[in-house]
C-alpha positions as CSV (number, residue, x, y, z in Angstrom):
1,X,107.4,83.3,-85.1
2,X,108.9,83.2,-88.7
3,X,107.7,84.1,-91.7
4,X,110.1,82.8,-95.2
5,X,108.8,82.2,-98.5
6,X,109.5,78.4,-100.1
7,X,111.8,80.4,-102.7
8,X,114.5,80.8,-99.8
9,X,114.5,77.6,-99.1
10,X,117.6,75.6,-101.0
11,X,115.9,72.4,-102.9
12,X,118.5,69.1,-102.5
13,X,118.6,66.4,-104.7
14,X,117.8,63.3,-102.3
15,X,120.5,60.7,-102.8
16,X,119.2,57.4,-101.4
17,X,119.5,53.8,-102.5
18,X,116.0,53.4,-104.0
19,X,115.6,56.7,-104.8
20,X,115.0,58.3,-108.0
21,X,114.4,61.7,-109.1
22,X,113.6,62.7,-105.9
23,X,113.9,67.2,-104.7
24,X,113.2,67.9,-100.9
25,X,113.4,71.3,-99.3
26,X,113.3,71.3,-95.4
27,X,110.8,74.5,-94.8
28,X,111.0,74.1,-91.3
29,X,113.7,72.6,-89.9
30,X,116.1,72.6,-87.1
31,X,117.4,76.4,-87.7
32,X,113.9,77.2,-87.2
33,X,114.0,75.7,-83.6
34,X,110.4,74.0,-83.8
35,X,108.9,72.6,-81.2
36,X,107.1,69.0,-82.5
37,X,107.3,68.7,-86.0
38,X,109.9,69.4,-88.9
39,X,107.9,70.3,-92.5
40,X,109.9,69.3,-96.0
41,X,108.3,70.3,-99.6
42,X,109.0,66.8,-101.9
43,X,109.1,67.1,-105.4
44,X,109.1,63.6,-107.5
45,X,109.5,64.0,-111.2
46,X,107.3,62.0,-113.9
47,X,108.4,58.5,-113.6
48,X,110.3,59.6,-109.8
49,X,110.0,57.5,-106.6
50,X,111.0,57.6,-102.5
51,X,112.9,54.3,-101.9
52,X,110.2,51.6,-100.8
53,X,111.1,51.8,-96.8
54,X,109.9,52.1,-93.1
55,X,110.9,53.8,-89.9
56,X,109.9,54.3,-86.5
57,X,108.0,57.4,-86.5
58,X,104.3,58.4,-88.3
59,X,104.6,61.6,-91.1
60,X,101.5,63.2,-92.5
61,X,101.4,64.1,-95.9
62,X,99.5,66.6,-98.5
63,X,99.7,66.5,-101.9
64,X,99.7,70.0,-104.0
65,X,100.2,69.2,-107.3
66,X,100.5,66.4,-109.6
67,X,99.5,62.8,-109.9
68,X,100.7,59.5,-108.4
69,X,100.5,56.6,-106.1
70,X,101.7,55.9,-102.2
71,X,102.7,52.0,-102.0
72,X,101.4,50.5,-98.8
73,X,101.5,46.3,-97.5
74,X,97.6,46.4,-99.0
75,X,98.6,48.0,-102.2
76,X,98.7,51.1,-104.1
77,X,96.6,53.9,-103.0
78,X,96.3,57.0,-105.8
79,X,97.1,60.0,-105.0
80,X,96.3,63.4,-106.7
81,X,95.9,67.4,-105.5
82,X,94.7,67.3,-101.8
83,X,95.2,64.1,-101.4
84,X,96.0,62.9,-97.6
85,X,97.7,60.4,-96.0
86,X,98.9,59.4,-92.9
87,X,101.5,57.1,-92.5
88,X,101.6,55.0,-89.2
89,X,105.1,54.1,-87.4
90,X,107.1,51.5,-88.7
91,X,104.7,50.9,-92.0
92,X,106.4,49.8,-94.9
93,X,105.7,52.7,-98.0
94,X,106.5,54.3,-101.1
95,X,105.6,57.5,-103.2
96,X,105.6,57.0,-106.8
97,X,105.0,59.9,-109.5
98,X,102.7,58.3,-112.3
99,X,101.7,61.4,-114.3
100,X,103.6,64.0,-116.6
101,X,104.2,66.7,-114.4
102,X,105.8,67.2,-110.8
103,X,104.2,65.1,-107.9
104,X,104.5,67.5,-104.9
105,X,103.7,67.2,-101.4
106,X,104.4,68.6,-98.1
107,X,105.6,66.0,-95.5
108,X,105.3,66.5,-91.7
109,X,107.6,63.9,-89.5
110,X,108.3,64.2,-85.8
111,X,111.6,66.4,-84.7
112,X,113.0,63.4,-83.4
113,X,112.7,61.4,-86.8
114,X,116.3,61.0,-87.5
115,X,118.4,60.6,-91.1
């Protein structure tokens, strides 16, 4: 078992084509040797967005704080504190900040998810 706090964490800037203003920290990750699941922190800022994309695995997501929109093939679904979505394999999405603060969420994907 391990026990950190987010604040030890380094925060990266994500640096994507289609990306914009995007932070992501990696809470637990492969140093952490997890089983199943890896765990990043996002942070969009006001106006921020993930690059509209797809891949083959499902992530589950949580909104903390802030206010914004995931883009899915039906449209855009809003998106505020506690907020939860779960994103199937292979469907096409996008998470767009719409208010004046941070958008942050936690984000679960599959250890074998690769980048």
């Amino acid at each position: 078992m391990k026990v950190k706090h987010a604040t030890e964490v380094p925060t990266q800037d994500v640096e994507v084509e289609g990306a914009t203003g995007v932070k992501i920290q990696w809470l637990v990750a492969q140093d952490d040797a997890p089983e199943t699941f890896y765990m990043r922190l996002f942070q969009l800022e006001p106006d921020g967005h993930t690059p509209l994309h797809g891949h083959p695995w499902e992530h589950e997501v949580f909104v903390l704080e802030g206010e914004g929109s995931v883009v899915t093939p039906a449209g855009e679904l809003p998106l505020k504190p506690h907020s939860v979505v779960y994103v199937p394999a292979t469907e096409e999405h996008q998470f767009k900040n719409s208010g004046s603060k941070p958008l942050k969420f936690i984000c679960l994907v599959p250890k074998s998810a690769t980048y």
